[in-house]
KETIVO-207982 format. One record per atom (N, C-alpha, C): residue in three letters; x, y, z. Coordinates in steps of 0.1 Angstrom, whole numbers, padded with zeros to 4 digits, always signed. Each point is the difference from the previous one (the first is absolute). Layout:
BEGIN
ALAXYZ;...
END
This chain:
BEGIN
UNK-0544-0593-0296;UNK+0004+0014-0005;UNK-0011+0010+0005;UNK-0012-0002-0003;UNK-0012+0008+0007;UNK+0001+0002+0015;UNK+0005-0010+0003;UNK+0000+0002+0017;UNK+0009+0009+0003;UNK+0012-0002-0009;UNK+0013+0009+0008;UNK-0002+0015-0007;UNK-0011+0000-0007;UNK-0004+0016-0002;UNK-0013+0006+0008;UNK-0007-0011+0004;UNK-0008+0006+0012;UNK+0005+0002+0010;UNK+0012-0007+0006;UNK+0011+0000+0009;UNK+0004+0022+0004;UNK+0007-0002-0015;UNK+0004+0010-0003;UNK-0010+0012+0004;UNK-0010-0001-0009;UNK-0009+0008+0000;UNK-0008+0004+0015;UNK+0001-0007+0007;UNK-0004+0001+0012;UNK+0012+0003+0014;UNK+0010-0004-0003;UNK+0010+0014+0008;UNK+0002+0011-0007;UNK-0002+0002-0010;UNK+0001+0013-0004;UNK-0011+0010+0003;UNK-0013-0009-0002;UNK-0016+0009+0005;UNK+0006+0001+0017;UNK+0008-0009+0008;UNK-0001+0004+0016;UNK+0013+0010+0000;UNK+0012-0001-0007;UNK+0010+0012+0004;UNK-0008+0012-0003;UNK-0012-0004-0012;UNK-0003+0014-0006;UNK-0009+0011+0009;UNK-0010-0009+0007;UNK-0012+0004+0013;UNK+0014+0006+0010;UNK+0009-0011+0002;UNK+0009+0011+0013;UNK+0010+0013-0003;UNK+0001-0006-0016;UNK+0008+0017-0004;UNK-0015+0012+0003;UNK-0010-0003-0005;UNK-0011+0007+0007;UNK-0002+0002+0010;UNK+0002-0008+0008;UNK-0003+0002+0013;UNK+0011+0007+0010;UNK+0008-0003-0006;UNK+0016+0010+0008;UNK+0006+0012-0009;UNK-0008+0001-0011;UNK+0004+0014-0007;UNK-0006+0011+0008;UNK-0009+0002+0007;UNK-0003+0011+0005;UNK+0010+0005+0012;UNK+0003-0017+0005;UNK+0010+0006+0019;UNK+0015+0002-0008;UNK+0002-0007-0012;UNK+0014+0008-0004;UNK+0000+0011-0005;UNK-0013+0004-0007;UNK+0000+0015-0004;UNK+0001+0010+0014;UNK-0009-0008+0008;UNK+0003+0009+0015;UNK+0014+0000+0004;UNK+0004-0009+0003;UNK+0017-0002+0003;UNK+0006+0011-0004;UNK+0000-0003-0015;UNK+0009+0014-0007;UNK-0005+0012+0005;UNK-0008+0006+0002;UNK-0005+0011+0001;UNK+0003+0008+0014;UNK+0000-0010+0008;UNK+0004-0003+0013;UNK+0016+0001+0004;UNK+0004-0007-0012;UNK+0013+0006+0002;UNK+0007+0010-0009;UNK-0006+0006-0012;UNK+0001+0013-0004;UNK-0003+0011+0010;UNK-0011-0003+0008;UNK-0004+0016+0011;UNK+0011-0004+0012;UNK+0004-0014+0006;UNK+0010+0000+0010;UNK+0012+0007-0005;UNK+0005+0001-0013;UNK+0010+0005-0003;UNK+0002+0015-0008;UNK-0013+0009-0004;UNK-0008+0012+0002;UNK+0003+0006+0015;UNK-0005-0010+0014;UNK-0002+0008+0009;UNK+0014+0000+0007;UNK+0007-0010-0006;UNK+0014-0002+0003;UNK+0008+0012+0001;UNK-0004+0005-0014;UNK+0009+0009-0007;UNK-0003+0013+0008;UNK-0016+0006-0001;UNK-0001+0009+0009;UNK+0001-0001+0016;UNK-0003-0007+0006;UNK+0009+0001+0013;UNK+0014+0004-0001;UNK+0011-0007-0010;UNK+0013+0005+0002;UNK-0002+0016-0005;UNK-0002+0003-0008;UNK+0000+0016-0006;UNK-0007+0007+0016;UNK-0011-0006+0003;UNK-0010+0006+0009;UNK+0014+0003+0013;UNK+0002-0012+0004;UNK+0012-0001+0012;UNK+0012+0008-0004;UNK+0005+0001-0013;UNK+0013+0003-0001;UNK-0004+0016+0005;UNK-0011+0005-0007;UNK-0003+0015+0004;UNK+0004+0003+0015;UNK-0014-0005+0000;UNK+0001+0006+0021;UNK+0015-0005+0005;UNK+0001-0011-0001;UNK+0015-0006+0009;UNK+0011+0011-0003;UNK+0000+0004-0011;UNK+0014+0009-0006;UNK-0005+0018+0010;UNK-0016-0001+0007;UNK+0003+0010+0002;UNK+0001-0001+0019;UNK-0008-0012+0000;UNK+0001-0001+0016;UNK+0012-0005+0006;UNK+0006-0011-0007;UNK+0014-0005+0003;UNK+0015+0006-0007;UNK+0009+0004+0007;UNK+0011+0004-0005;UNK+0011-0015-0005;UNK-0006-0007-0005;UNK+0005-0014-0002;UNK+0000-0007-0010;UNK+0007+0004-0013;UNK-0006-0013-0009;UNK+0002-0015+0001;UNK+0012+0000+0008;UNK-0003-0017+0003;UNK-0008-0005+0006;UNK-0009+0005+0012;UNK-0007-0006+0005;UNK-0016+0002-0009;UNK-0003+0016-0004;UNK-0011-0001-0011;UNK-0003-0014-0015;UNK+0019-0002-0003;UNK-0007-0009-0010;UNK-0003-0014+0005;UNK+0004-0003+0014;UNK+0000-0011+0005;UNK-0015-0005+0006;UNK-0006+0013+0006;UNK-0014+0000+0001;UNK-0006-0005-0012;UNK+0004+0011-0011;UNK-0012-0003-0010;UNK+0002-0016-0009;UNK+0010-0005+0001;UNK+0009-0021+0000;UNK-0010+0000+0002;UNK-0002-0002+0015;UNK-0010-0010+0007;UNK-0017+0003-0002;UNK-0004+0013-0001;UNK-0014+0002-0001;UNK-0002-0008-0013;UNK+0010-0002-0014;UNK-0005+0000-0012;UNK+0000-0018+0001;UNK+0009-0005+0008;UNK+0003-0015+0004;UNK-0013-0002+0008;UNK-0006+0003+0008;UNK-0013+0000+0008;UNK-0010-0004-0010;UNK-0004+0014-0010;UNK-0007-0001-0009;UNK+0000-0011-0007;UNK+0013-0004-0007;UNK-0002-0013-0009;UNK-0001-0014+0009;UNK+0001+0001+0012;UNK-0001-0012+0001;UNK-0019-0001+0008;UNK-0006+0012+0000;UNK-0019+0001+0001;UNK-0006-0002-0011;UNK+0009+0002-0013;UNK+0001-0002-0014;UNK-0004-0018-0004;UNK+0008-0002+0005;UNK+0004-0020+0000;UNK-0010-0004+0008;UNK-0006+0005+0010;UNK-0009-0006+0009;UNK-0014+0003-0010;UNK+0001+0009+0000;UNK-0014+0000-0010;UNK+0000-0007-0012;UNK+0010-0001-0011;UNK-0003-0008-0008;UNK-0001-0014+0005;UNK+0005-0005+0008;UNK+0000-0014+0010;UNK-0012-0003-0002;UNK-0011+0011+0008;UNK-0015-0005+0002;UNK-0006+0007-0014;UNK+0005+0003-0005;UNK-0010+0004-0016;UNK+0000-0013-0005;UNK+0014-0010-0003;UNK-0004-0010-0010;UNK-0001-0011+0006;UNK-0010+0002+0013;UNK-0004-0014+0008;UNK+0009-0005+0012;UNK+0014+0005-0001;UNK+0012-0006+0014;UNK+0001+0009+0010;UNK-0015+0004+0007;UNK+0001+0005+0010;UNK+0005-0008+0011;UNK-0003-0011+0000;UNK+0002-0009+0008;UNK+0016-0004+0001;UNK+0008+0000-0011;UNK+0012+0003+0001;UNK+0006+0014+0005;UNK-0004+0011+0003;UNK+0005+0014+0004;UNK-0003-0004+0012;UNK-0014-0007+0007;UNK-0001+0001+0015;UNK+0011-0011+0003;UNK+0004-0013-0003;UNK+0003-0009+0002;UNK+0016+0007+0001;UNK+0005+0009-0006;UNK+0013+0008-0003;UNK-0003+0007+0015;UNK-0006+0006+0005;UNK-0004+0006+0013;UNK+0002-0007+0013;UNK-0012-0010-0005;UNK+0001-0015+0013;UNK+0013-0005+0003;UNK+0009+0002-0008;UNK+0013-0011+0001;UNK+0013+0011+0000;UNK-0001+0011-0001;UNK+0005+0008+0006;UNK+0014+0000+0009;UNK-0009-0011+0014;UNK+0012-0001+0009;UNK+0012-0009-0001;UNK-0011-0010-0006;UNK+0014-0009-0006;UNK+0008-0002-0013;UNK-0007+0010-0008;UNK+0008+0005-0013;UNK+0008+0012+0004;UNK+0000+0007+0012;UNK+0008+0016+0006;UNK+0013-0010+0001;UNK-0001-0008+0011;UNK+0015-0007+0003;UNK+0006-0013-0010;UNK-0005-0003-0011;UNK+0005-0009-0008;UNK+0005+0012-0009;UNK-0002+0005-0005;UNK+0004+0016-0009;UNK+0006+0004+0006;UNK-0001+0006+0013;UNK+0007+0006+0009;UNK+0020-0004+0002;UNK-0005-0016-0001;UNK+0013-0007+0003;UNK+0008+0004-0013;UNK-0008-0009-0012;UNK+0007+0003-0013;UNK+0006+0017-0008;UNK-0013+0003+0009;UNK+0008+0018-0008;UNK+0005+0008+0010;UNK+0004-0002+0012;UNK+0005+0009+0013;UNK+0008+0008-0005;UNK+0008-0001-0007;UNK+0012+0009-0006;UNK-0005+0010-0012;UNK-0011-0001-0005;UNK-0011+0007-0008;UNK-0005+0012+0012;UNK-0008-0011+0008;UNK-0012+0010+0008;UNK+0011+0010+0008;UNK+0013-0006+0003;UNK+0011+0010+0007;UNK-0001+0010-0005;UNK+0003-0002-0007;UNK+0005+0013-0011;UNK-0011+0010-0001;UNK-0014-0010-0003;UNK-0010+0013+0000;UNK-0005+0007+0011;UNK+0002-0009+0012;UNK-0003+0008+0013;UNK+0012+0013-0004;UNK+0007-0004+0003;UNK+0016+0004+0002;UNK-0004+0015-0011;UNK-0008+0000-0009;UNK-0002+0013-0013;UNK-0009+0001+0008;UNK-0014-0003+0006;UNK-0009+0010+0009;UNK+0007+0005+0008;UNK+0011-0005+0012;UNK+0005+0010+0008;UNK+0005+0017-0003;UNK+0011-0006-0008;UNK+0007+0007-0005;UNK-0007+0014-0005;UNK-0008-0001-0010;UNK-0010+0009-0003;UNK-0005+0005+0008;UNK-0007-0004+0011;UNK-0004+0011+0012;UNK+0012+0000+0008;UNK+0008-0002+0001;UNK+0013+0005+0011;UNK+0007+0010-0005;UNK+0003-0004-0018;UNK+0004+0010-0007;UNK+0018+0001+0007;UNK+0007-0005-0002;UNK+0013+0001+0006;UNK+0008+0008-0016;UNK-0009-0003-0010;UNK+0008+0008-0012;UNK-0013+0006-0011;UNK+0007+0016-0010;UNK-0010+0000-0006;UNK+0007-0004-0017;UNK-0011-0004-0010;UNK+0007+0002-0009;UNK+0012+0012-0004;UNK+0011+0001-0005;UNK+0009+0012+0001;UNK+0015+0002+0011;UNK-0008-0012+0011;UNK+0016+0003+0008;UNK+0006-0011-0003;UNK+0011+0005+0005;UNK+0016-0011-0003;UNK-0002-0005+0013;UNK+0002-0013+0000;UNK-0004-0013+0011;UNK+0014-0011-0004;UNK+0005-0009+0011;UNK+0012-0005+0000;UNK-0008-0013+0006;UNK-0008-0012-0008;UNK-0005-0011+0004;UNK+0004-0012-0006;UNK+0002-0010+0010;UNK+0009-0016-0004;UNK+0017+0001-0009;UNK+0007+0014+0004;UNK+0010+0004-0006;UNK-0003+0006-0016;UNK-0011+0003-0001;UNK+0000+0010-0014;UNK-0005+0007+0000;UNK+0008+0016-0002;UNK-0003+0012+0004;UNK-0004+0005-0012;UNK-0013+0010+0000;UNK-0004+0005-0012;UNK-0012+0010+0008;UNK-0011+0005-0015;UNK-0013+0003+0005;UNK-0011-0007-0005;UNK-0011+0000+0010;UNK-0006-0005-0006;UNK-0012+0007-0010;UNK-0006-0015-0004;UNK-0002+0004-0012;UNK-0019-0004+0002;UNK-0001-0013+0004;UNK-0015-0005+0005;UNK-0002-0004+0012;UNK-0013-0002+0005;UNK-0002-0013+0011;UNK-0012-0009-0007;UNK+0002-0014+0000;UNK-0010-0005-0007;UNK-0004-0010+0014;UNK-0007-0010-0002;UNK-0008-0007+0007;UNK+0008-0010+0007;UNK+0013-0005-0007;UNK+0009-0009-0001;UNK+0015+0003+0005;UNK+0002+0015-0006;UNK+0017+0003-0002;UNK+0000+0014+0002;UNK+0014+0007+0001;UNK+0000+0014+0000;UNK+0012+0003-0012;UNK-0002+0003-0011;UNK+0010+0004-0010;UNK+0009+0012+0003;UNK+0009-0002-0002;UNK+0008+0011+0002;UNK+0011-0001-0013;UNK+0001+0011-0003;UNK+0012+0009-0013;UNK+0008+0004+0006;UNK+0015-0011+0003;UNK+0013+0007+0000;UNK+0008+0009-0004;UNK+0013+0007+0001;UNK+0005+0009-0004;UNK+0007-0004-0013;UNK+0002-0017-0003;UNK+0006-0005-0010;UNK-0007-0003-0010;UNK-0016+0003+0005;UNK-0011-0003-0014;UNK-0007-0014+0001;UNK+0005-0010+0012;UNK-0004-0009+0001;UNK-0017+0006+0008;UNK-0009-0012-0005;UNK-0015-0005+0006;UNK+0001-0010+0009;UNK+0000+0001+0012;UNK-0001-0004+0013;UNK-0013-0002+0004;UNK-0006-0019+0006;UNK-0010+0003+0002;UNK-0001-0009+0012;UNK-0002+0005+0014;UNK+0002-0006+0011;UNK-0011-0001+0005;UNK-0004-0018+0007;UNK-0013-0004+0006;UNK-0004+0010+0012;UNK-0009+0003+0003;UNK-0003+0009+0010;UNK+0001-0005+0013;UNK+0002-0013-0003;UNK+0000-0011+0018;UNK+0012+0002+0003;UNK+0008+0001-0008;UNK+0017+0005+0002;UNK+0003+0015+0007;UNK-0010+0008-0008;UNK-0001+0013+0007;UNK-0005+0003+0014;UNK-0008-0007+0003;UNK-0006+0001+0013;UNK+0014-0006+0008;UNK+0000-0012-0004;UNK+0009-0002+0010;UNK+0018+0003+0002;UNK+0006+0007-0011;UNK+0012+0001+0000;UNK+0002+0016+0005;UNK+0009+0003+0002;UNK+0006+0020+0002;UNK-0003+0006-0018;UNK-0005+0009+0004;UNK-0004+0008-0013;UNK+0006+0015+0002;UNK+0007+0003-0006;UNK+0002+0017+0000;UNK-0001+0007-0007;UNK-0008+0014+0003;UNK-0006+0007-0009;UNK+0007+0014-0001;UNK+0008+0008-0012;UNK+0010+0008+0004;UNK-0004+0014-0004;UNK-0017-0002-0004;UNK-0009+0015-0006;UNK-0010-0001+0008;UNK-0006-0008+0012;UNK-0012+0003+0001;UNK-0006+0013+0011;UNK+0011+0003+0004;UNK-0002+0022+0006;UNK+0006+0005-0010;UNK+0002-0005-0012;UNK+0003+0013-0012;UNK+0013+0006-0001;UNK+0007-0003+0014;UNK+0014-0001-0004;UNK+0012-0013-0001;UNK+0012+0006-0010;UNK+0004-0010-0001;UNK+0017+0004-0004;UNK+0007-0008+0012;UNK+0015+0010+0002;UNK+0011-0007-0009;UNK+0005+0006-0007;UNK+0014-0002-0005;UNK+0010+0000+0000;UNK+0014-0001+0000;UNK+0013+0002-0002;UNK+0010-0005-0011;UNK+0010+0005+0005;UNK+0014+0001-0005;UNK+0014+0002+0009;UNK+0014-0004-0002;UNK+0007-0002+0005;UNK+0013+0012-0005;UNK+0004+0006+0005;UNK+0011+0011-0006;UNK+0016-0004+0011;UNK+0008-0003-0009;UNK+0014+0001+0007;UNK+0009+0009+0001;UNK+0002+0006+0010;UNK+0005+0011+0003;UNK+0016-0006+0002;UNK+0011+0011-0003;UNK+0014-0006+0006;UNK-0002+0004+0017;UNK+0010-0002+0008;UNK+0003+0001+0013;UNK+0001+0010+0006;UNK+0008+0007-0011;UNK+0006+0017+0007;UNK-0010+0011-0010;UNK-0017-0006+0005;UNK-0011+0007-0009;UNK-0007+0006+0012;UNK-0004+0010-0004;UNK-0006+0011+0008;UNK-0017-0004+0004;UNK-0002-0009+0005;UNK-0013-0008+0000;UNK-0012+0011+0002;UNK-0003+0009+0012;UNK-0009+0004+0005;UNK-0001+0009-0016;UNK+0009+0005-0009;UNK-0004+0010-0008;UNK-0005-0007-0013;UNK+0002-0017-0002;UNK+0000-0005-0011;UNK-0017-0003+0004;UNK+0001-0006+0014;UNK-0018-0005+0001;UNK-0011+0018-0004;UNK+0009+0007+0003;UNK-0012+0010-0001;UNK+0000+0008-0018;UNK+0011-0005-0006;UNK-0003+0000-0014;UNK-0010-0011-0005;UNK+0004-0012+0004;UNK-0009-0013-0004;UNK-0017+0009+0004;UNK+0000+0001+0012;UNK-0015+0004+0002;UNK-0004+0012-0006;UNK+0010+0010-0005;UNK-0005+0010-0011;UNK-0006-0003-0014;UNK+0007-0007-0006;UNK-0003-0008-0007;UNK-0015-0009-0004;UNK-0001-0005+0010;UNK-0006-0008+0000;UNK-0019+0010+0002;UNK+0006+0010+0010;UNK-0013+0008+0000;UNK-0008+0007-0015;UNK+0010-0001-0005;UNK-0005+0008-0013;UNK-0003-0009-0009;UNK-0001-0012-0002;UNK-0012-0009-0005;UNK-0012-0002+0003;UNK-0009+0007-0008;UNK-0010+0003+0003;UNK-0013-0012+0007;UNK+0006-0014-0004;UNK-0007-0010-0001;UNK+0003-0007+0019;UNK+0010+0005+0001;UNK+0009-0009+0012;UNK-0011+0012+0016;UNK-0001-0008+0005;UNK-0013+0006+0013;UNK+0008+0009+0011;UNK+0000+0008+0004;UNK+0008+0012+0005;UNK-0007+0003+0014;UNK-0011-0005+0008;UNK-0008+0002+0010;UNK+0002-0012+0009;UNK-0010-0002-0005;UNK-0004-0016+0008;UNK+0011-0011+0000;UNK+0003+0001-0014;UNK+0014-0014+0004;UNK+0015+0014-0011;UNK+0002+0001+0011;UNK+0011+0010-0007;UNK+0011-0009+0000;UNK+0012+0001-0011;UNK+0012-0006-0005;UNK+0009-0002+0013;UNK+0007-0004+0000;UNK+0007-0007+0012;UNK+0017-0005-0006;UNK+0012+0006+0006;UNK+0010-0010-0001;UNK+0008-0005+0014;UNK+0000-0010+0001;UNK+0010-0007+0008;UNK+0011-0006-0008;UNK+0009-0003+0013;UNK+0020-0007-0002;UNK-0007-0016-0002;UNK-0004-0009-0008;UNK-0005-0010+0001;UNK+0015-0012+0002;UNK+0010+0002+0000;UNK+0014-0007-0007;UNK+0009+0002+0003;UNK+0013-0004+0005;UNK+0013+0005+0000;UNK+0011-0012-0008;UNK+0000+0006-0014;UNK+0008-0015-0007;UNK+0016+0006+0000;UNK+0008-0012-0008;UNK+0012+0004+0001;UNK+0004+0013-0009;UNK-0011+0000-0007;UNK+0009+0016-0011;UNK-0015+0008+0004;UNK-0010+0002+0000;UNK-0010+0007-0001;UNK-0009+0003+0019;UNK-0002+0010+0002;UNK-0012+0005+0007;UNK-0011-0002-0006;UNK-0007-0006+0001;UNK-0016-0001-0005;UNK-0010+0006+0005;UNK-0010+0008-0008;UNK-0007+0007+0005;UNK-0015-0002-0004;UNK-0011-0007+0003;UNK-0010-0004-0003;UNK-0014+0014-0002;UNK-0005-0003-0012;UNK-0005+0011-0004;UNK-0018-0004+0000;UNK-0005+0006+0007;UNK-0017-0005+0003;UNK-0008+0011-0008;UNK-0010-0004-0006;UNK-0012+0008-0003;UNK-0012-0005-0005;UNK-0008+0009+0005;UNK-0014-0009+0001;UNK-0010+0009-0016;UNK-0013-0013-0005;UNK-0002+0004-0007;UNK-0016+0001+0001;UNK-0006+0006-0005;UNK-0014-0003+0001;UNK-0008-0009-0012;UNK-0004-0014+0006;UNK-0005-0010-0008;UNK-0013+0000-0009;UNK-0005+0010+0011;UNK-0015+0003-0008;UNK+0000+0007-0011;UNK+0010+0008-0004;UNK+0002+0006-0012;UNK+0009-0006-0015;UNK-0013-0004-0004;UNK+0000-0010-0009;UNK+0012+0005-0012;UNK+0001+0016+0000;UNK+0008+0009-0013;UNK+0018-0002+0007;UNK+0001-0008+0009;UNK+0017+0002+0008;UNK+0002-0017-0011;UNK+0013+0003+0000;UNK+0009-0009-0002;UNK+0009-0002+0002;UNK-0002-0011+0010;UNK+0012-0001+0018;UNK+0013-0004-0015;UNK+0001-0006-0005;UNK+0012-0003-0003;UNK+0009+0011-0012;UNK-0007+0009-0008;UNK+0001+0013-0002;UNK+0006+0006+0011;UNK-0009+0004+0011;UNK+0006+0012+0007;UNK+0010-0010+0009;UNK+0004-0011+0004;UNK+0012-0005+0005;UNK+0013+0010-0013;UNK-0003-0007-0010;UNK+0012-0001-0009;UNK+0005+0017+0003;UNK-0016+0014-0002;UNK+0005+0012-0002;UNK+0007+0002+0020;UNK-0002-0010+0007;UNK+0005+0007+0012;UNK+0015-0003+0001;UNK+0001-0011-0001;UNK+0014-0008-0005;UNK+0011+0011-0009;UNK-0006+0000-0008;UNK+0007+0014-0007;UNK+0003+0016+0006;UNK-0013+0004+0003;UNK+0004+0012+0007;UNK+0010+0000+0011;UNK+0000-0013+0008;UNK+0007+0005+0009;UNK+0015-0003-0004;UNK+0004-0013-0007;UNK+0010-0002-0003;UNK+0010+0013-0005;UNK-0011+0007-0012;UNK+0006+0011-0006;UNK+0005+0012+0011;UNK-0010+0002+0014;UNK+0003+0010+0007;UNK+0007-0005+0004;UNK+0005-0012+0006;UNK+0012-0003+0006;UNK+0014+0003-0004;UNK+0000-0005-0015;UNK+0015+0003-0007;UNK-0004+0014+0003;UNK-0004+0008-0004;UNK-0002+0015-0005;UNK+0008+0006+0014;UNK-0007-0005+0010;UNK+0008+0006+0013;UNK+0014-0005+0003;UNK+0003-0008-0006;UNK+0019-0004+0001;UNK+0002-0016+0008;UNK-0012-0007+0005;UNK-0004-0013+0010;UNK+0006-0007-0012;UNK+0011-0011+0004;UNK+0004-0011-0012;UNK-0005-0014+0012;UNK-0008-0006-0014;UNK-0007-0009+0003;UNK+0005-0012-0007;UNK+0013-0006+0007;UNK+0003-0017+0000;UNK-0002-0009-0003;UNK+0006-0011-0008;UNK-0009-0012-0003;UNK+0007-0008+0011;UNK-0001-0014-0002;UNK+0008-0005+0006;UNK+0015-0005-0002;UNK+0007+0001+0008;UNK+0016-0002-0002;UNK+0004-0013-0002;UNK+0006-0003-0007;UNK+0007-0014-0001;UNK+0012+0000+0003;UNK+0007-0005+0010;UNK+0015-0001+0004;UNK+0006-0013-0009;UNK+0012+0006-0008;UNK+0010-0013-0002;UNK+0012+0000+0004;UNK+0006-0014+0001;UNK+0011+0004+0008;UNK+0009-0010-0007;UNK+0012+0007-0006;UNK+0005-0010-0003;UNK+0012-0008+0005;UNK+0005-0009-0005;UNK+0008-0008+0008;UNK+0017+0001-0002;UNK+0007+0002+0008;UNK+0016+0008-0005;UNK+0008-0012-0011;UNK+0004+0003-0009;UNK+0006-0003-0009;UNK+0014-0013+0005;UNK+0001+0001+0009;UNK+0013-0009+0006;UNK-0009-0015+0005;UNK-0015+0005+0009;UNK-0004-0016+0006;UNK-0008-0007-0014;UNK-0008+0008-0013;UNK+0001-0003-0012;UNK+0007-0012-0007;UNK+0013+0007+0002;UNK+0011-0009-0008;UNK+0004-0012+0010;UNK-0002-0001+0014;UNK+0000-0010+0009;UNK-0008-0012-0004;UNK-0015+0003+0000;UNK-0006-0008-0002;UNK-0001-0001-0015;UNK+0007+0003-0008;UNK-0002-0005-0016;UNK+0013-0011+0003;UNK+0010+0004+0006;UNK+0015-0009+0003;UNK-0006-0017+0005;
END
């Protein structure tokens, strides 16, 4: 029994010398990684500043400051490494490098895609947060770009979040990024309608919305259609995207309206579609009931 309390007594005097002897490099550790994540913090504030004034970009500003703060924690890890003695493990993490790049490399290729695929993108810049983009069949705006994915907010409310390796490599279309962005509508006119006078009501119309762009991309109608009951006349207007206070689907509905209303107002009767029936004479009827 005395032995197994000298036993005792004597791993506890040696855990007790090394909790002494490693309480100073863990107190450093901490500290080490309290100021990595201090300097963390002001680099991003520091970055967010200037970037917001040098770069017209927030996706690519927050993507910079991703990586400077990812840089940082991982000079963070290297130092605590060699504070509590595993220097030799951080260089040995260095040394082997080449052949831990392509064993990693293999297992996470569809990872590292994606994140090259978020560096490009960010300096290519093909979209900014705010435009409407049409990517892997889901159209919406987006919303982020992160390291990984590019989130986009559909018009249905859905959260869309597409790998960026997809993006690089598939057709992407972007329907705001010169700030404009064109609309329409479809009006059916009857046959024996006075067209040249109805397109130039439609474009009266349409000028006097204040929101709809009257210069640069002025309103437009073409004959888009020749169905069996209707003339169709296709109704274009452009909007400006950068103006965050427009509300494309507001001012559709008030265009839609105006013009409709000037159209009755001028005497244009506007068609639905016709349905022919035809019925069958009363004598071949009674034939085939016979």
């Amino acid at each position: 029994m005395t032995d197994f309390l000298n036993d005792v007594s004597t791993y506890m005097e040696t855990y007790y010398q090394l909790l002494v002897q490693l309480f100073p490099k863990i107190l450093l550790s901490i500290i080490v990684l309290a100021v990595s994540w201090l300097i963390s913090l002001f680099i991003k504030n520091k970055l967010r500043h200037i970037l917001t004034r040098k770069i017209d970009d927030p996706l690519l500003a927050k993507f910079i400051i991703r990586v400077v703060k990812t840089i940082v924690y991982i000079i963070a890890v290297l130092l605590i490494l060699k504070i509590v003695g595993l220097g030799g493990a951080a260089t040995a993490i260095w040394g082997t490098a080449g052949v831990g790049a392509f064993i990693i490399g293999f297992a996470f290729k569809d990872i590292f895609e994606h994140f090259l695929a978020g560096i490009l993108l960010a300096f290519d810049r093909p979209f900014r947060i705010g435009d409407i983009v049409e990517l892997d069949g889901n159209k919406g705006t987006v919303v982020a770009l992160t390291i990984r994915s590019t989130h986009i907010k559909t018009f249905d409310g859905q959260d869309v979040y597409i790998p960026n390796g997809k993006i690089i490599k598939n057709a992407l279309k972007n329907y705001t990024i010169d700030g404009f962005m064109r609309h329409e509508f479809i009006v059916g006119l009857d046959y024996g309608s006075n067209v040249p006078k109805a397109i130039d009501i439609i474009i009266g119309e349409l000028n006097e919305i204040p929101e709809i762009l009257k210069e640069e991309k002025a309103p437009a109608v073409i004959i888009s259609d020749l169905t069996p009951s209707t003339l169709n006349l296709l109704v274009l207007f452009w909007l400006d995207t950068f103006d965050k206070n427009i509300n494309a689907g507001a001012v559709k509905v008030e265009a839609v309206d105006k013009v409709l209303s000037a159209l009755d107002k001028a005497g244009f009767y506007l068609p639905s579609d016709i349905i022919e029936i035809k019925r069958k004479p009363e004598k071949l009827n009674s034939e085939f009931a016979a």
